[in-house]
TIMARNU-93905 format. One record per residue (C-alpha): x, y, z; residue number from 1. Coordinates in pm, 1 decimal, always signed. Example, Ala and Ser with C-alpha at 12.3 -4.5 7.8 and 13.67 -1.06 7.14 Angstrom:
BEGIN
(atom (+1230.0; -450.0; +780.0); 1),
(atom (+1367.0; -106.0; +714.0); 2),
This chain:
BEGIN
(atom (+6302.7; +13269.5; +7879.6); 1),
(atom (+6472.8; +12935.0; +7708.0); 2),
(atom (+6779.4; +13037.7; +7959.7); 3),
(atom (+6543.3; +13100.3; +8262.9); 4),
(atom (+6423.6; +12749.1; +8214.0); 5),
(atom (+6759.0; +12585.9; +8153.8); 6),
(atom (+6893.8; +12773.8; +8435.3); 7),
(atom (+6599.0; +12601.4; +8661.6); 8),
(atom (+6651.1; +12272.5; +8533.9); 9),
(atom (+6983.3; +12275.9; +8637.3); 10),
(atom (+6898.8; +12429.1; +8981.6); 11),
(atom (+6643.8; +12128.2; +9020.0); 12),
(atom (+6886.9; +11857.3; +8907.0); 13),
(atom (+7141.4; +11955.3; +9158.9); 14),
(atom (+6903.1; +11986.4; +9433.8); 15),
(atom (+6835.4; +11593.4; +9338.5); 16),
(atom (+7196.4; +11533.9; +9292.0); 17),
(atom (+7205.0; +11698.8; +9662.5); 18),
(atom (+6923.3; +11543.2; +9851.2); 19),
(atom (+7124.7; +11184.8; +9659.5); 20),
(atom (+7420.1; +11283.0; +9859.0); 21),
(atom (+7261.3; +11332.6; +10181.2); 22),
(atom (+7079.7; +10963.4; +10130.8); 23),
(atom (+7405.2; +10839.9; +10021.9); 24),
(atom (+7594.4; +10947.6; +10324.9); 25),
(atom (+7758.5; +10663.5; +10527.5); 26),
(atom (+7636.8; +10589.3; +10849.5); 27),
(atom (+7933.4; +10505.9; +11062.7); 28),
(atom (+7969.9; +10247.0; +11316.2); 29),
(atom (+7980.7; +10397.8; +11652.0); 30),
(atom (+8150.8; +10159.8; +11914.9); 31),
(atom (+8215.8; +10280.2; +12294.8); 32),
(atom (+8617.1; +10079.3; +12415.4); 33),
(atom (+8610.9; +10066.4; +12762.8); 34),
(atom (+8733.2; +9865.1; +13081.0); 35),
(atom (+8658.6; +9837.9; +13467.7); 36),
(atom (+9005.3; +9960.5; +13550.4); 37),
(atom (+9297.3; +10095.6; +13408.6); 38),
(atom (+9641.5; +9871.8; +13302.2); 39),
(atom (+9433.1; +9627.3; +13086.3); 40),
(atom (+9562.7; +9737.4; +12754.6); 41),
(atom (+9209.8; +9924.9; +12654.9); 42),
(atom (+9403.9; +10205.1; +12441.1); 43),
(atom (+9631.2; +9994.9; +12317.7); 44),
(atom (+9364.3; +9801.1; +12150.4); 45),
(atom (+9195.6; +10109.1; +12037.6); 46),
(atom (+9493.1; +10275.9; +11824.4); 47),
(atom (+9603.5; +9885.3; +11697.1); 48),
(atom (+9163.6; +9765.9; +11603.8); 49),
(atom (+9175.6; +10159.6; +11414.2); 50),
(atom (+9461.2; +10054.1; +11205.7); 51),
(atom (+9335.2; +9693.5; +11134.6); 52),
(atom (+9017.4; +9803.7; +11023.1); 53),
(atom (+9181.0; +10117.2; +10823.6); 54),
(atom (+9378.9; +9847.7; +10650.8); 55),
(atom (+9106.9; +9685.3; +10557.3); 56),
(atom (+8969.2; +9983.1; +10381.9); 57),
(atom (+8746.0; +10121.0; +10633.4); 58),
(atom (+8813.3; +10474.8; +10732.1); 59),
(atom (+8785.4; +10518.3; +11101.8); 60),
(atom (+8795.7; +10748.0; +11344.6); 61),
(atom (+8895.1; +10756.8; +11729.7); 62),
(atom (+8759.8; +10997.9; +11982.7); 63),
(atom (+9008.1; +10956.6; +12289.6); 64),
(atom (+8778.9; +11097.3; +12563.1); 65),
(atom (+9000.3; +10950.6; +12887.8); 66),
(atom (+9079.7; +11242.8; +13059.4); 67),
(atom (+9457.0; +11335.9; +13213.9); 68),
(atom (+9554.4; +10973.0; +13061.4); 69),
(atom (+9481.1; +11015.4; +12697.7); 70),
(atom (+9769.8; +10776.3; +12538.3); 71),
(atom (+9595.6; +10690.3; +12193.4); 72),
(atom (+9839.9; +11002.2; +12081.0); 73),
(atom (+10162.0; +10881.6; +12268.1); 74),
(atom (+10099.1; +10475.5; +12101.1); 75),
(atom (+10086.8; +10668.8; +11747.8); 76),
(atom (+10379.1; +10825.1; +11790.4); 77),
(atom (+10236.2; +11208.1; +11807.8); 78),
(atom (+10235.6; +11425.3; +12068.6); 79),
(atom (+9938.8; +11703.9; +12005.7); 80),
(atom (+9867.6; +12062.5; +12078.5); 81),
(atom (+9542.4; +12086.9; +12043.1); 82),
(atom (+9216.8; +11905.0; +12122.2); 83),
(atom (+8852.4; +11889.3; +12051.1); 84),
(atom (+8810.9; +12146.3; +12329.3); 85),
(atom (+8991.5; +12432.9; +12103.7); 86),
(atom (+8727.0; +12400.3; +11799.6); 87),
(atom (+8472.2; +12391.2; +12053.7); 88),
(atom (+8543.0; +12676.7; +12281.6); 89),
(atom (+8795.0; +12867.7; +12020.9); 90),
(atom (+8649.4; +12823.9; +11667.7); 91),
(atom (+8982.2; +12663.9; +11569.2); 92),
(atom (+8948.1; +12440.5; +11206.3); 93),
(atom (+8884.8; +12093.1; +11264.9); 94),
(atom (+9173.1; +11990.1; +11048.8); 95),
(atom (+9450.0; +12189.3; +11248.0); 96),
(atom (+9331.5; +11939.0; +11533.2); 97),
(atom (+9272.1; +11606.6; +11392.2); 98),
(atom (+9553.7; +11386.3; +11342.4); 99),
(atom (+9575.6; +11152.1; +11093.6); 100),
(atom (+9769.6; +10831.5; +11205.2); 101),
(atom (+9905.0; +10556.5; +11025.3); 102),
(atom (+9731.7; +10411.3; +10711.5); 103),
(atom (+9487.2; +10742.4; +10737.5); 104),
(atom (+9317.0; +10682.8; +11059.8); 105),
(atom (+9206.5; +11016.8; +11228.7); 106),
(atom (+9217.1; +11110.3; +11582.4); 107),
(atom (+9033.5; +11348.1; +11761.9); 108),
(atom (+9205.4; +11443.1; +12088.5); 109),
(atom (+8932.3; +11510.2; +12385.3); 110),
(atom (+9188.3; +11612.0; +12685.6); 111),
(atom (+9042.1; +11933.6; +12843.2); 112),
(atom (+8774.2; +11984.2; +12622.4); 113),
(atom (+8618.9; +11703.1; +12734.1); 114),
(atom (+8578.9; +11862.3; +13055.1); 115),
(atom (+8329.5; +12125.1; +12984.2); 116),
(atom (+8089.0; +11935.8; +12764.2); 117),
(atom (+7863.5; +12073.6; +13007.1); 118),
(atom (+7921.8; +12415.9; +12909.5); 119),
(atom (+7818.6; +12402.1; +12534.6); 120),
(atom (+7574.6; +12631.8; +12385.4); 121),
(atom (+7314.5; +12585.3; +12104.4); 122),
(atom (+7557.7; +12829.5; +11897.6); 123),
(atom (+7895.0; +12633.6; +12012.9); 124),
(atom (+7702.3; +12296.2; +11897.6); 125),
(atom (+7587.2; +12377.4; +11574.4); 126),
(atom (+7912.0; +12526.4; +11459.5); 127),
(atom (+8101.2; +12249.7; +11579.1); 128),
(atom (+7842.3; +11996.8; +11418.7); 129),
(atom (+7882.9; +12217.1; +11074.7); 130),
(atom (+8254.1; +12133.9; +11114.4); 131),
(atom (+8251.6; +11753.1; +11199.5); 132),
(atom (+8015.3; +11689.9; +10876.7); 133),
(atom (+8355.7; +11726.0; +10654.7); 134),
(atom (+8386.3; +11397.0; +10821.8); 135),
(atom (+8097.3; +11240.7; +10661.8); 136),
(atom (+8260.4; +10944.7; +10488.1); 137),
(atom (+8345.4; +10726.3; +10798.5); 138),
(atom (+8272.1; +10362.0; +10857.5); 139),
(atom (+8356.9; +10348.1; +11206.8); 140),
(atom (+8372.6; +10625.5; +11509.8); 141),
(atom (+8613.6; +10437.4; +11767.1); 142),
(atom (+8534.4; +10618.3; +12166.7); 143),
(atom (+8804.9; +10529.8; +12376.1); 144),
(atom (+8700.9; +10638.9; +12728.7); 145),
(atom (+8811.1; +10626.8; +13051.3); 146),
(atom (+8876.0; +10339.0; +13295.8); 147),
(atom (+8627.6; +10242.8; +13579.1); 148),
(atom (+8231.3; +10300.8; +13594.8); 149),
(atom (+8250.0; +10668.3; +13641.6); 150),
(atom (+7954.3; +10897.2; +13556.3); 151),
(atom (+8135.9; +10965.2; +13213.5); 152),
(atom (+8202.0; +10668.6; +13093.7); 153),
(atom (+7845.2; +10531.5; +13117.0); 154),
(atom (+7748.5; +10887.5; +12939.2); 155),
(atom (+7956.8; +10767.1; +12612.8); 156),
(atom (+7820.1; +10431.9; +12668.1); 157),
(atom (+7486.9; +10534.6; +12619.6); 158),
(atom (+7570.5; +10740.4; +12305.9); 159),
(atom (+7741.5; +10455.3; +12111.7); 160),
(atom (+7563.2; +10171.9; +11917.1); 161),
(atom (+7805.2; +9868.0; +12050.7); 162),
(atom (+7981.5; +9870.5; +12376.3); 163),
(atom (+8329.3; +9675.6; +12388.1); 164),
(atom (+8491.6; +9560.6; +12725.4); 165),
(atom (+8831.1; +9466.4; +12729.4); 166),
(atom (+8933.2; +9308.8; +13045.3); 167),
(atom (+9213.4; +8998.7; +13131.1); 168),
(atom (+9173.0; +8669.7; +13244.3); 169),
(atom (+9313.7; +8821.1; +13626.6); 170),
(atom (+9043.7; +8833.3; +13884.8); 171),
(atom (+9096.3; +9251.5; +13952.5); 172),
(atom (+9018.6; +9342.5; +13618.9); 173),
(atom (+8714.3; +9056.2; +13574.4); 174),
(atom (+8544.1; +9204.7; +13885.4); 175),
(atom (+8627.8; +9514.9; +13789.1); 176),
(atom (+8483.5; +9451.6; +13435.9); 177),
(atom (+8143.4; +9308.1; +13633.8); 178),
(atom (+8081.3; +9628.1; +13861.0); 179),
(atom (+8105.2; +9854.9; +13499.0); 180),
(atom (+7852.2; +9557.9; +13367.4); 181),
(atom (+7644.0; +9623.0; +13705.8); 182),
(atom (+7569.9; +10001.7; +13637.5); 183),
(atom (+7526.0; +9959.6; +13273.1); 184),
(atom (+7261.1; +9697.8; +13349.7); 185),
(atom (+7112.1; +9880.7; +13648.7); 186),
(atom (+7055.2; +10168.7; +13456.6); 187),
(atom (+6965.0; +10035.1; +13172.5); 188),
(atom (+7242.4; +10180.9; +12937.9); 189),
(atom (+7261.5; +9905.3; +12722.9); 190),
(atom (+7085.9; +9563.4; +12654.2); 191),
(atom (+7415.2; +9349.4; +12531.7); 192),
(atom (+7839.8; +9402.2; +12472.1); 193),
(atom (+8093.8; +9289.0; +12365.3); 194),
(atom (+8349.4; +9067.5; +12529.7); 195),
(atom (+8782.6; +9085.2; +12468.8); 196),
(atom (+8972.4; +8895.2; +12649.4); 197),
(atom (+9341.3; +9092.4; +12682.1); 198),
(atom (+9670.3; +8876.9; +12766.9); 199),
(atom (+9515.3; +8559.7; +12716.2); 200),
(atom (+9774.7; +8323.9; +12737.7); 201),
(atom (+9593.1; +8140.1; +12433.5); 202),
(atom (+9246.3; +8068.3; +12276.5); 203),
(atom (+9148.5; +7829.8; +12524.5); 204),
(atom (+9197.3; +8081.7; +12867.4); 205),
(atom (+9050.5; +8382.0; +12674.2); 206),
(atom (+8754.9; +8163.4; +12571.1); 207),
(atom (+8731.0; +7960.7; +12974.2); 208),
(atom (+8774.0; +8325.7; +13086.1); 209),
(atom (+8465.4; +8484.4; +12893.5); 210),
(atom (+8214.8; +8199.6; +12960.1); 211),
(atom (+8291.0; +8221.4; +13348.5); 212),
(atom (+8228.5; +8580.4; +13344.9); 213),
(atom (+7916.1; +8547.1; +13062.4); 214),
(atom (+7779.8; +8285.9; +13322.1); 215),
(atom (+7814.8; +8517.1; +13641.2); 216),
(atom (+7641.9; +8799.5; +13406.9); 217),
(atom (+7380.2; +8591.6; +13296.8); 218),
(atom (+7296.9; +8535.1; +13680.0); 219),
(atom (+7282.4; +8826.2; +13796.6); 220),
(atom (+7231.9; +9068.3; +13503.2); 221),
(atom (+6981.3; +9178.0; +13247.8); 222),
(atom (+7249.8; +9196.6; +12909.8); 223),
(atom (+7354.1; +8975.1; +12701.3); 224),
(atom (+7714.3; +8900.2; +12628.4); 225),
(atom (+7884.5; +8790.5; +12316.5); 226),
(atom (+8287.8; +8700.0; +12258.7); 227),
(atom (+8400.9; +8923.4; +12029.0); 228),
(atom (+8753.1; +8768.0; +12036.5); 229),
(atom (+9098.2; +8786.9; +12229.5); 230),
(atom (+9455.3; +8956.9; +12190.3); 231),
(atom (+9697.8; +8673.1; +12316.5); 232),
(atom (+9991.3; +8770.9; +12546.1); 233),
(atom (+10302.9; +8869.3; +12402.4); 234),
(atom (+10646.4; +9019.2; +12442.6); 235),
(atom (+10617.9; +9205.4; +12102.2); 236),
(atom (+10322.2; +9463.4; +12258.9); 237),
(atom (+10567.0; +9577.0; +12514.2); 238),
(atom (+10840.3; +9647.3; +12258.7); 239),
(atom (+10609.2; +9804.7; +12035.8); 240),
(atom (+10500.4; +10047.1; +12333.3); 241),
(atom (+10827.4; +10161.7; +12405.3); 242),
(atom (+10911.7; +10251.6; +12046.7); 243),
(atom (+10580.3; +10443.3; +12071.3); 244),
(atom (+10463.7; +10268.5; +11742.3); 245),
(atom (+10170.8; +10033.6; +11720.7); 246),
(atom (+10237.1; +9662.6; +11746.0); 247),
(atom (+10045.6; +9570.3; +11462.4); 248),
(atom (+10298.5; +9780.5; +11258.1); 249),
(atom (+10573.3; +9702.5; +11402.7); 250),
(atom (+10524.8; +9319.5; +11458.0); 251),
(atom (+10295.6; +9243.2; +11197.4); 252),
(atom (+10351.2; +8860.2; +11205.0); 253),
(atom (+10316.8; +8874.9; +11577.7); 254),
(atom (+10046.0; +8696.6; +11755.8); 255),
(atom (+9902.5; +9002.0; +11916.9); 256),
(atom (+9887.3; +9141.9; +11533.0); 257),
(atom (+9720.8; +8820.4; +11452.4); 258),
(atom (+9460.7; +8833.6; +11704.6); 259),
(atom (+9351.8; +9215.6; +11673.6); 260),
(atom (+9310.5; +9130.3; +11277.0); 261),
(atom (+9053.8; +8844.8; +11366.7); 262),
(atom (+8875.9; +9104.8; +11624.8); 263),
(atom (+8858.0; +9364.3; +11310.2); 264),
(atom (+8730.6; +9094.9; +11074.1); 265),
(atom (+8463.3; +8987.6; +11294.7); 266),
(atom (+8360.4; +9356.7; +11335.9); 267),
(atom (+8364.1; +9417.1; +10942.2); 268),
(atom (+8165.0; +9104.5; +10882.7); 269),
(atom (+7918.7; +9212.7; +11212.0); 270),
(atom (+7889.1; +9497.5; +11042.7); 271),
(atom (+7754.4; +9391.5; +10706.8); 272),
(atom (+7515.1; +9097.9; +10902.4); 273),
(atom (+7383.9; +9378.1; +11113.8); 274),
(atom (+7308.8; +9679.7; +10875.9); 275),
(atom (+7000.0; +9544.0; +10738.9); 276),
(atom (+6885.8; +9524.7; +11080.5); 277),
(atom (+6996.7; +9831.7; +11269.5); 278),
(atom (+6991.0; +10178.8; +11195.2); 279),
(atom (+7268.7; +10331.8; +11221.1); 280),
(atom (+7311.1; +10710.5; +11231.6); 281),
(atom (+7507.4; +10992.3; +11051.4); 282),
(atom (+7816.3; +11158.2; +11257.3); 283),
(atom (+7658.8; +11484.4; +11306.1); 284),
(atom (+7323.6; +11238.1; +11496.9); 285),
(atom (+7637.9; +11087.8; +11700.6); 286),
(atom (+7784.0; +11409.8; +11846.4); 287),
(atom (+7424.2; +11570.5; +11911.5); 288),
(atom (+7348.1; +11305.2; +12120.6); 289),
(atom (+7708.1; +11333.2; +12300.8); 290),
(atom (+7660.6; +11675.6; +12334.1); 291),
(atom (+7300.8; +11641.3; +12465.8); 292),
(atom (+7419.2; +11371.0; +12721.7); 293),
(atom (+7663.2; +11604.2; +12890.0); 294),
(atom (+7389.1; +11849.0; +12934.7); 295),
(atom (+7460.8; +12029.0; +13278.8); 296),
């Protein structure tokens, strides 16, 4: 009897020590990357903001979900076999397809797979979202998406927390950028974003740039905008690309390296402002809502 009652104070103080865990859990950051066309740097900035902020001691991970131009993989250097289609749609381990990048970021691959997000099933689902919880210690979920205001894009937009536009101080990409804004608004997606100014030629341009484009929005728009920072222009981001290594590793003292640090800071000090305010939800919330966005 004595051990009966041991042996169900010990159940009961794990299931505490359990349900602990569970309240424990971090909530990760979930932040959409995107642009209104391609050639503005957007993955660049993805793979070089993951390892800023994984310097900093936040673990982070990056869902590349561009289709047929994935390059997060290329900029780190890998070249992978597998994606997030093949632990979807062949039960393959979720470790045999993540890649872990510089200073422990991870990467999740979509290619393919991200093709048939359509097709999921209430079984396919819950294994996969069994799987991802290994994952459960994140701070931030990086989506890098496509380029342009396609039907896809906006259905990542509307799964993340904060959306990010990166687009230049050239005229293309800033209309561009506006006709991605234009949907987002139209449809309601999102209320506010984020604003990086890529290639600035220095603080002033990037900053001229966003309040031009912040003014138009303001017009004509219902969201709000706010700077979230710029990556100046510099010779050292083309080297790095053609090494296939990230800039801010390769040319740490550059001033692109510089700049993507401040973005990171600002993000890790939103962050901490914000979390009293927001609620943020748990990794296996994120991909049930991705999942139930592609819904065919």
């Amino acid at each position: 009897m004595l051990d009966q009652a041991a042996s169900l104070r010990k159940l009961v103080a794990q299931k505490n020590n359990d349900l602990k865990d569970l309240e424990e859990e971090k909530k990760p950051k979930i932040l959409t990357v995107t642009s209104g066309k391609g050639g503005v740097g957007k993955s660049n900035f993805v793979v070089n903001l993951s390892i800023a902020l994984q310097k900093r001691g936040k673990k982070v991970l990056v869902l590349d979900t561009d289709i047929g131009m994935a390059n997060d993989d290329i900029l780190m250097g890998f070249f992978p076999k597998y994606d997030i289609g093949h632990v979807l749609f062949h039960n393959m381990p979720l470790e045999e397809v993540i890649i872990e990048g510089p200073f422990g970021v991870k990467l999740l691959p979509g290619g393919s797979g991200m093709t048939k997000l359509n097709e999921i099933t209430e079984e396919i689902r819950e294994n996969f979202i069994g799987k991802i919880s290994a994952l459960r210690d994140l701070d931030f979920i990086i989506i890098d998406t496509g380029a342009g205001a396609d039907d896809r894009v906006l259905r990542f937009i509307s799964c993340s927390e904060d959306l990010i536009l990166l687009t230049t101080p050239e005229p293309t990409a800033l209309t561009d950028a506006y006709s991605l804004l234009k949907l987002v608004s139209y449809f309601k997606i999102k209320s506010n974003a984020k604003v990086v100014v890529n290639k600035a030629l220095n603080y002033k341009e990037a900053l001229n740039t966003f309040n031009k484009f912040n003014n138009t929005s303001n017009k004509f728009l219902s969201i709000d905008l706010e700077f979230l920072g710029y990556i100046m222009e510099d010779r050292k981001v083309i080297e790095a690309v053609r090494k296939q290594s990230p800039f801010i590793l390769s040319f740490p003292n550059s001033y692109a390296a510089k700049s993507i640090e401040n973005v990171a800071d600002f993000l890790i000090k939103d962050r901490s402002h914000r979390k009293e305010k927001t609620k943020d939800i748990s990794i296996q919330s994120f991909f049930k809502k991705m999942f139930n966005a592609f819904k065919a």
